[in-house]
C-alpha positions as CSV (number, residue, x, y, z in Angstrom):
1,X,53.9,79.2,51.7
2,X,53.4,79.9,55.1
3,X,51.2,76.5,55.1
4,X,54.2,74.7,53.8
5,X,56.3,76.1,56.4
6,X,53.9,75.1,59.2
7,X,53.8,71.8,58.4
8,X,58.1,71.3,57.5
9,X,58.6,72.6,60.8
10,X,56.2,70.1,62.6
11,X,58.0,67.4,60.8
12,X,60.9,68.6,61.9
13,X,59.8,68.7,65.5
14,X,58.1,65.3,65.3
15,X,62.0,63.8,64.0
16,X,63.2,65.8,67.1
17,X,60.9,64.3,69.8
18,X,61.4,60.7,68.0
19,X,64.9,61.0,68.2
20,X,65.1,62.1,71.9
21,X,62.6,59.1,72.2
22,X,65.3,56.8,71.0
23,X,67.6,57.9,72.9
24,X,66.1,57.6,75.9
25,X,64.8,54.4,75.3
26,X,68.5,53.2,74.6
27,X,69.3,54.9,78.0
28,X,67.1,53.3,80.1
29,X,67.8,50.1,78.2
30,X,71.3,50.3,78.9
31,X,70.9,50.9,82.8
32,X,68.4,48.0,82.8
33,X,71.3,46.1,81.5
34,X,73.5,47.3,83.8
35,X,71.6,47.1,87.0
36,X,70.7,43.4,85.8
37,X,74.5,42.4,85.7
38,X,75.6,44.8,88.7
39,X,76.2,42.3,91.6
40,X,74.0,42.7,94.4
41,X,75.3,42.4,98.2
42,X,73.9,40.1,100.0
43,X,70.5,40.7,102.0
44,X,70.1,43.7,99.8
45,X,67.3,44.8,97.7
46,X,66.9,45.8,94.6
47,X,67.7,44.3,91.2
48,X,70.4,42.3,90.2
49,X,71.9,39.1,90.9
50,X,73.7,37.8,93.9
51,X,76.6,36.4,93.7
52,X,77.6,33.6,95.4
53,X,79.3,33.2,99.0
54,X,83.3,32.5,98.8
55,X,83.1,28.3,99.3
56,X,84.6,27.3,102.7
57,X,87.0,25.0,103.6
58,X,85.2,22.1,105.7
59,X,88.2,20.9,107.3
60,X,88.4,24.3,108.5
61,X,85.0,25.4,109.4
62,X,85.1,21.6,111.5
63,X,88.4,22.7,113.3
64,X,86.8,26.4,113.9
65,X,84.0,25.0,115.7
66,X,85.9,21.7,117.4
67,X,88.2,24.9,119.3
68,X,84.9,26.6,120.0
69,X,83.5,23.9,121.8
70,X,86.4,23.2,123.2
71,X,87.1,26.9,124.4
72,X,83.7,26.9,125.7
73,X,83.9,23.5,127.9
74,X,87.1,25.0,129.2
75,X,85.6,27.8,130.3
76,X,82.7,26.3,131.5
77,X,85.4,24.0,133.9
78,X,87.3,26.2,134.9
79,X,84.5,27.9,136.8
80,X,83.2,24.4,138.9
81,X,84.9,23.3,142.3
82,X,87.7,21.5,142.2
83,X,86.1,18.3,142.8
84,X,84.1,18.6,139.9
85,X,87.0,19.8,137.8
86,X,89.2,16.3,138.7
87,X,86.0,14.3,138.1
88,X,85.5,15.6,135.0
89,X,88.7,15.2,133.4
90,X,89.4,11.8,135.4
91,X,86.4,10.6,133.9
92,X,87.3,12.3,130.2
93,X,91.4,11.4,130.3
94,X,89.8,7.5,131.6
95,X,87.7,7.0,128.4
96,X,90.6,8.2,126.3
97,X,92.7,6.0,127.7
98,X,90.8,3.0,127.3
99,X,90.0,3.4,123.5
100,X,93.7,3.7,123.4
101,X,94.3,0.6,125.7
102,X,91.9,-1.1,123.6
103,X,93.2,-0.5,119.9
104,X,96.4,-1.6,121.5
105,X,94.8,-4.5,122.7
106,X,93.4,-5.4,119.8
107,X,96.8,-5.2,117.6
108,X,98.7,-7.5,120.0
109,X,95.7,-10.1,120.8
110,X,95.1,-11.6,123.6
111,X,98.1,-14.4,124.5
112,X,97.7,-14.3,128.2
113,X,95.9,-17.7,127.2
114,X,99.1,-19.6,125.8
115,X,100.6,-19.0,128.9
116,X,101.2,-22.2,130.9
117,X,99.1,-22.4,134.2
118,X,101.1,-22.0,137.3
119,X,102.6,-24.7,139.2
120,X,100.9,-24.8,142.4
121,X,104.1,-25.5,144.3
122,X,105.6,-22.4,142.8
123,X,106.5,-19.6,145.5
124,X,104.7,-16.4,146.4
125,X,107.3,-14.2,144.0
126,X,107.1,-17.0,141.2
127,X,103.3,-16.6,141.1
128,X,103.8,-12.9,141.7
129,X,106.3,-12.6,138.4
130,X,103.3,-14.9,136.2
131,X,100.6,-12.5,137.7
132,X,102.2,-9.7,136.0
133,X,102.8,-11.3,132.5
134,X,99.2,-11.9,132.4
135,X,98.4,-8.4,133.3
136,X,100.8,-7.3,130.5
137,X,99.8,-9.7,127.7
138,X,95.9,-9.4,128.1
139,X,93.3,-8.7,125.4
140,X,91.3,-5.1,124.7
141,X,89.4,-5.4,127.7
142,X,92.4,-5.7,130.1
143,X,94.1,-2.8,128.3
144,X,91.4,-0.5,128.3
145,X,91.2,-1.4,131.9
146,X,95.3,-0.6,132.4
147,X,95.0,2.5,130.5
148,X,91.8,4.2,131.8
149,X,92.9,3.8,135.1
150,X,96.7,5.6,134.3
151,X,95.8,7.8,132.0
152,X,92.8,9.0,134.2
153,X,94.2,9.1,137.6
154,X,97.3,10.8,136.2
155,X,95.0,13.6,134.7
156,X,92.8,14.0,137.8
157,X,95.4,14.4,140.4
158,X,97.4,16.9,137.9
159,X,94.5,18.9,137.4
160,X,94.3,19.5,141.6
161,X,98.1,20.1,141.6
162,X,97.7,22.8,138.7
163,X,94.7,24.5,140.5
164,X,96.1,24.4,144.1
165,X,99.5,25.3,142.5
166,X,98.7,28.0,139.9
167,X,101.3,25.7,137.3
168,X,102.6,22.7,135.8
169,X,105.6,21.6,137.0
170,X,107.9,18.2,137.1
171,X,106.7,18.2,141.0
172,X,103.0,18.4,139.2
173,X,103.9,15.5,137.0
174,X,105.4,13.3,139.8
175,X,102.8,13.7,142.2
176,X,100.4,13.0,139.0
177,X,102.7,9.5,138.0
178,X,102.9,8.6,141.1
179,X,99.2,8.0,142.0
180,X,99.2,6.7,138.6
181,X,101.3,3.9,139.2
182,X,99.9,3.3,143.0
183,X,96.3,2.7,141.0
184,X,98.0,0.6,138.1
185,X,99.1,-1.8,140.5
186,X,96.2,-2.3,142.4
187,X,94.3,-3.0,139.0
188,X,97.0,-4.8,137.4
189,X,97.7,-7.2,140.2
190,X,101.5,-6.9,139.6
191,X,104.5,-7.2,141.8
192,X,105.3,-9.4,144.9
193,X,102.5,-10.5,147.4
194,X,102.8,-7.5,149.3
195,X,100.4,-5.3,148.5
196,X,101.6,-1.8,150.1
197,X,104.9,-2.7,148.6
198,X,103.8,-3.0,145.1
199,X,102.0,0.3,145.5
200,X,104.6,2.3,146.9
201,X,107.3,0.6,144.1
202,X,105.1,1.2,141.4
203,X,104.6,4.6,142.3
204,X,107.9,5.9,142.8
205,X,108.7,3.7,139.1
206,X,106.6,5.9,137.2
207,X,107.0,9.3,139.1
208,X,110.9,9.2,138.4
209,X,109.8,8.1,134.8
210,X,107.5,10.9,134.2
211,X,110.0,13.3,135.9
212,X,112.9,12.2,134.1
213,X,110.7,12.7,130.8
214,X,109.3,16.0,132.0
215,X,113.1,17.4,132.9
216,X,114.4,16.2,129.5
217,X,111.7,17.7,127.4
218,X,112.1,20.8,129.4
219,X,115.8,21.1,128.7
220,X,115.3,20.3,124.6
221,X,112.5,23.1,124.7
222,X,114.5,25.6,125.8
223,X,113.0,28.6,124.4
224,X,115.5,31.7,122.7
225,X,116.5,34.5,124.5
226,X,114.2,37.0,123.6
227,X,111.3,34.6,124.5
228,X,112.6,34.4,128.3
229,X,110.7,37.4,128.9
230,X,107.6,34.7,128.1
231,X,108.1,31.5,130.4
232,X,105.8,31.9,132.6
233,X,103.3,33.0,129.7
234,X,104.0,30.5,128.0
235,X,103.3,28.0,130.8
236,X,99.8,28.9,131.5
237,X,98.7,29.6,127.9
238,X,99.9,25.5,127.5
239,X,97.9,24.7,130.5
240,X,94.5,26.4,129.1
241,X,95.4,24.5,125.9
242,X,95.3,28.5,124.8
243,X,99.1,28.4,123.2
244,X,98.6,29.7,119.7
245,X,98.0,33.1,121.4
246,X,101.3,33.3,122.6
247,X,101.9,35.0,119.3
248,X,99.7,38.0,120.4
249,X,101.5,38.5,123.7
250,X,104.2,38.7,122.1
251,X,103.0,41.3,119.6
252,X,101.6,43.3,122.3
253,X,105.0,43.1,124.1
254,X,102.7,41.5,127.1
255,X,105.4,40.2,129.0
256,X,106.0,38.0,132.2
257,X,105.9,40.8,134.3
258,X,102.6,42.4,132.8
259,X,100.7,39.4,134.1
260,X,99.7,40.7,137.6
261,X,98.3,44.2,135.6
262,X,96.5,42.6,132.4
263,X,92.7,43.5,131.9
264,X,90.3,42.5,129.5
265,X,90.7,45.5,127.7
266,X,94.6,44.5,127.2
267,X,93.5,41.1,126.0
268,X,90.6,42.5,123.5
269,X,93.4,45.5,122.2
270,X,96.1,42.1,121.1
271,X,93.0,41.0,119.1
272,X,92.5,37.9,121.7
273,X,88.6,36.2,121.7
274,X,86.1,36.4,124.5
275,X,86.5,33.0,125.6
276,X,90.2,32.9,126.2
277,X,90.3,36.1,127.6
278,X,88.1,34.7,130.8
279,X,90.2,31.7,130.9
280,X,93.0,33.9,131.0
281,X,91.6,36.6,133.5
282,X,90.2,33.7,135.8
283,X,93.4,31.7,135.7
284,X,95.2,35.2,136.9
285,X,92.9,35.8,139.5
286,X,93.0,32.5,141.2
287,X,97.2,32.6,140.8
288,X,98.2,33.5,144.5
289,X,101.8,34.0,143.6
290,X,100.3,36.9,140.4
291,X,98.2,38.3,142.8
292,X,100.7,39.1,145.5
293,X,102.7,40.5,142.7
294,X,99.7,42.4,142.1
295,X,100.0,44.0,145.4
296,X,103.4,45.0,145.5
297,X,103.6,47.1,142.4
């Protein structure tokens, strides 16, 4: 009897220890399974899988690093002499200019050859007046030449103005269209046999163009009421090409008259990058008129 009971109740204790075997093996089978299908983070260790990275929009991983580049050569400029400055973006606004003058070019053709040659008895004005249709109805080559001298001269002088000035105004753009036109008409060869008088003419031409365009586009972007506090923000944002941050002036109620006071600290609180804030902080410091202001408060 006592045998019988020895040997039920190691049976019973062997189904026991089985059991908890089972179960344990179905335990650590189940967290296997678990931690196989748990996502992992990425750059961690362990088991698991990682999953895999949100996809990117191209288009806008190119345009995130185009204004990174572009912040960056901003910044880098706006640190060199002025001299440098105006022969950089002469030379930059020039070749811009002339692939522009050139795709032109090449749309209209080149029909300054079906014009008849002049007649050699024709007077100084007459010859002047054929002078200038040629210069106007040229090929790609005399485009690109037309347009990378305007469009580069016109940028180089109004990058001086905006430096000496501290802002872009129609007296900026004038001075800018002027030399503009005094340099087309050298190149171009048009007006009367005067020389000094064609430059002068052509000059004041495109200056009261450009300030007659500048005025009108000034009065149609009148900005509302509650952004008057903003204008002169607004100004020199658009002349660092830093405009989309107007938005976090405004949130930070960073107004006109906060310019003179703002510190990179004020500029990192309205969640505004490294690289504009030195644009912004440099422009400020080398603005006479904000720095006087400065001083008086």
């Amino acid at each position: 009897m006592v045998s019988n009971s020895i040997v039920a109740a190691a049976a019973a204790a062997g189904d026991s220890n089985s059991h908890q075997q089972q179960q344990e093996t179905t335990t650590n089978m189940g967290g296997n399974i678990i931690q196989l299908f748990e996502p992992k983070a990425a750059g961690g260790g362990g088991g698991g899988f990682n999953l895999p990275p949100p996809s990117e929009n191209p288009i806008v991983a190119v345009q995130a690093k185009f204004k990174e580049l572009e912040t960056g050569f901003k910044t880098w400029l706006s640190k060199q002499s002025i001299a440098v400055e105006a022969a950089v973006v002469t030379a930059t606004s020039a070749v811009q200019g002339a692939a522009i003058g050139a795709f032109m070019g090449t749309i209209t053709g080149d029909v300054s050859g079906t014009l008849p040659p002049p007649d050699p008895s024709l007077g100084p004005q007459a010859l002047a007046s054929f002078q200038q249709a040629q210069a106007l109805a040229g090929g790609p080559l005399i485009q690109a030449r037309n347009f990378a001298v305007m469009t580069g001269v016109n940028a180089g002088i109004s990058s001086v103005m905006k430096r000496l000035r501290g802002k872009e105004d129609v007296q900026t753009s004038m001075v800018a269209a002027f030399g503009s036109g005094a340099m087309f008409s050298l190149v171009s060869g048009m007006g009367s046999p005067n020389q000094l008088q064609n430059v002068i003419t052509s000059g004041i031409f495109f200056a009261l163009v450009q300030g007659g365009i500048f005025t009108v586009a000034q009065k149609f972007s009148v900005p509302p009421t509650e952004d008057l506090f903003y204008t002169r923000t607004r100004s020199m944002l658009s002349s660092l090409g830093l405009q989309n941050y107007e938005k976090n002036f405004k949130r930070g109620l960073l107004t006109d008259s906060t310019l003179p006071l703002l510190t990179d600290s004020a500029l990192r609180d309205v969640k505004i990058p490294p690289g504009p804030r030195l644009l912004i902080l440099d422009h400020i410091q080398r603005d006479l008129e904000l720095q006087e202001s400065r001083g008086k408060l």
